[in-house]
N, C-alpha and C positions, 0 to 999 in steps of 0.2 A: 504493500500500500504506500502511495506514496505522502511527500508530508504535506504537512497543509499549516498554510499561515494566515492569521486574521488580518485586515488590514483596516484599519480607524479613518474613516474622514471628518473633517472636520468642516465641509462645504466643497466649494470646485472655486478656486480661483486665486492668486497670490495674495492678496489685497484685504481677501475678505472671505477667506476658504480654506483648502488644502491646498498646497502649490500642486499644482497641473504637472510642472515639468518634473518637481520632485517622486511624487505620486508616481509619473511610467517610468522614470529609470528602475524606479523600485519594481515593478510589473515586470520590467521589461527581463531584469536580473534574474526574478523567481522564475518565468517563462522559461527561457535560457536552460534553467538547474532544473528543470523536471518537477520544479512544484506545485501543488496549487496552492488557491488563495480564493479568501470571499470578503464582501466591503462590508463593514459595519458604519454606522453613523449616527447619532443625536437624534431624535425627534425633537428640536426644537427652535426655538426661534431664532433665527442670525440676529449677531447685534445690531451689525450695518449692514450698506449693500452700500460698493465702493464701482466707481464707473475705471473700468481699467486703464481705460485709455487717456482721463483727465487726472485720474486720483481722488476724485472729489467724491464724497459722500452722498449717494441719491437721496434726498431725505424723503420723499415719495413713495420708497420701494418699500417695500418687507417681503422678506424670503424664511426660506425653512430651511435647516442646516437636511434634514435630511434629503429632502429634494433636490435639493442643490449638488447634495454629493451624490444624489443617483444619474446628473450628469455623466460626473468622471468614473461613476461605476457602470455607465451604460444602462441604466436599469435594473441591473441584478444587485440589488443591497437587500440589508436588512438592517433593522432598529437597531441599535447598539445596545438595549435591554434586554435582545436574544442572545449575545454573544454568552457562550458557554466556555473556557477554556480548555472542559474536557474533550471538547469537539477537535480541537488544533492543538500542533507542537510549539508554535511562539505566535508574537504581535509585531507588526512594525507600526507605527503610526509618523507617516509625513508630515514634513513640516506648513507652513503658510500663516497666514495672519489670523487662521481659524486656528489655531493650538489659545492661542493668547488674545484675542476677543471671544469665540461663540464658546468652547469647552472650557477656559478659565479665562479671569479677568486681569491676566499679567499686563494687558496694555494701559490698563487706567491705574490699575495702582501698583506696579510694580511684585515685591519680593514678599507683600504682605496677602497673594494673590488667593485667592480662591478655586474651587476646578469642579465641573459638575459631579454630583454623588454617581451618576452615569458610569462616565471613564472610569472612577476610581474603583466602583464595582465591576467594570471588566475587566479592569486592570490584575485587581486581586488574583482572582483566580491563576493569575500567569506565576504572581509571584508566587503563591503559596505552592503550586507544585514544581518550581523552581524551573520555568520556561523562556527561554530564552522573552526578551524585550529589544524591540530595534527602535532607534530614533534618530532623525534624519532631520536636519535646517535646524529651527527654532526650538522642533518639539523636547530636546533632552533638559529646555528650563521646566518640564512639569515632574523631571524624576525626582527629583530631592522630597516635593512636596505630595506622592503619590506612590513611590515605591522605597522611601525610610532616609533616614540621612547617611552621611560618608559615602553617596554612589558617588563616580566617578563618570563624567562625562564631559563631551566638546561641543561646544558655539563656535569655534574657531578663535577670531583674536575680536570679539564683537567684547569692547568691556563692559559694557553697560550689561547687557544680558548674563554675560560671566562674574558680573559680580556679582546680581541678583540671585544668583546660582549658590553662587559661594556665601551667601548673608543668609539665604534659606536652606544651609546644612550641606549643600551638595558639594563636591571636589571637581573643581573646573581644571581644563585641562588644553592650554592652546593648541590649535596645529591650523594648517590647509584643507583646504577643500578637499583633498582627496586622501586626508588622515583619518583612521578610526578611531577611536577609545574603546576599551574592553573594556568592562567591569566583569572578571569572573566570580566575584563573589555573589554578585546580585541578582549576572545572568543580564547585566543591562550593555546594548552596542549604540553608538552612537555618530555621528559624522556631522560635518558644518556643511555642506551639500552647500548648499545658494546660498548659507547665512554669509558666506565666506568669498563666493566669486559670482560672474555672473555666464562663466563659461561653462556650457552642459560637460563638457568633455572630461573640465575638471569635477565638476559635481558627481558626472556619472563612477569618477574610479573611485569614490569616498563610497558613494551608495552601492558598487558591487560587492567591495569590500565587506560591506558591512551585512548584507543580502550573502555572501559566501561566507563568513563569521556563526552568523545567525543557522545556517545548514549547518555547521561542522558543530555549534552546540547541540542542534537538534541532535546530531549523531552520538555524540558522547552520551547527552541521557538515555537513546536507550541502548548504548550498549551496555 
């Protein structure tokens, strides 16, 4: 049987979603390795809706994080309150502006942030049975505060977000866009993907990395 990884969105779009490009390197990786993979997402309300092309905030609009991410799921999602751990061998969750507006509120106030009871209830379950956790751009500021203090993770050389990391328990750790960070004790991988460049080519070898990482724990638990 082959393995199978959940994968989190948090909307479809840089700005105001899951990053789009970070999202199919990760796809594109598991494709590649012979894995599967199914989208999970929020049922709930976006905070904003951002015009990609001005940057400006539509104030007109309201969307639904889930609907939003069954764009970049193509239609095959599910609620994020179905996600079961016992179903999958690990999680990746991509990064974008939806980690830190719609799933927690790190963009308005920082280190003191909040994160839906959602996430941190699918979250759970990866960590209690010790499965592997992937996180990609922005996402690796929600580990400190959802999977215990002392993990070890990378933003790249973003200091703002890195300290916020490090003032909320986490061990930030610089590198490039196409550096990983391990946590083997946590079971947590992480990568600066676009927090760090804006070249795919270099995002894409952080996120293989970290997608070929995340297989070779899957293999060590069940051996």
């Amino acid at each position: 049987m082959s393995k199978q990884v959940a994968i989190i969105l948090t909307g479809c779009g840089a700005l105001d979603g899951a990053d789009i490009h970070e999202t199919t390197l990760v796809l594109l990786r598991l494709d590649q390795k012979g894995i599967g993979y199914r989208f999970f997402a929020p049922d709930i309300a976006q905070h904003d809706v951002i015009n990609h092309r001005t940057g400006d905030v539509a104030e007109s609009e309201a969307r639904n994080v889930l609907d939003e991410s069954a764009r970049l799921a193509r239609g095959d999602i599910s609620p994020l309150a179905s996600l079961d751990a016992n179903d999958f061998d690990a999680v990746i969750l991509p990064g974008g502006e939806g980690v830190v507006k719609n799933v927690s509120d790190f963009r308005q106030v920082g280190a003191s942030m909040q994160v839906i009871e959602a996430l941190g209830d699918a979250l759970a379950g990866f960590c209690l049975a010790a499965k592997p956790v992937g996180l990609t751009g922005i996402a690796p500021v929600l580990a400190a505060r959802l999977l215990g203090d002392g993990i070890s993770v990378t933003v790249g050389r973003h200091h703002g977000v890195s300290g916020a990391i490090s003032s909320m328990g986490g061990l930030h750790r610089s590198g490039e866009a196409d550096d990983i960070v391990v946590d083997f004790e946590h079971r947590v991988v992480s990568t600066p993907a676009l927090m760090q460049t804006a070249r795919l080519s270099e995002a894409a070898a952080g996120i293989f990395k970290l997608v070929d990482r995340v297989s070779e724990m899957i293999d060590t638990q069940a051996a």
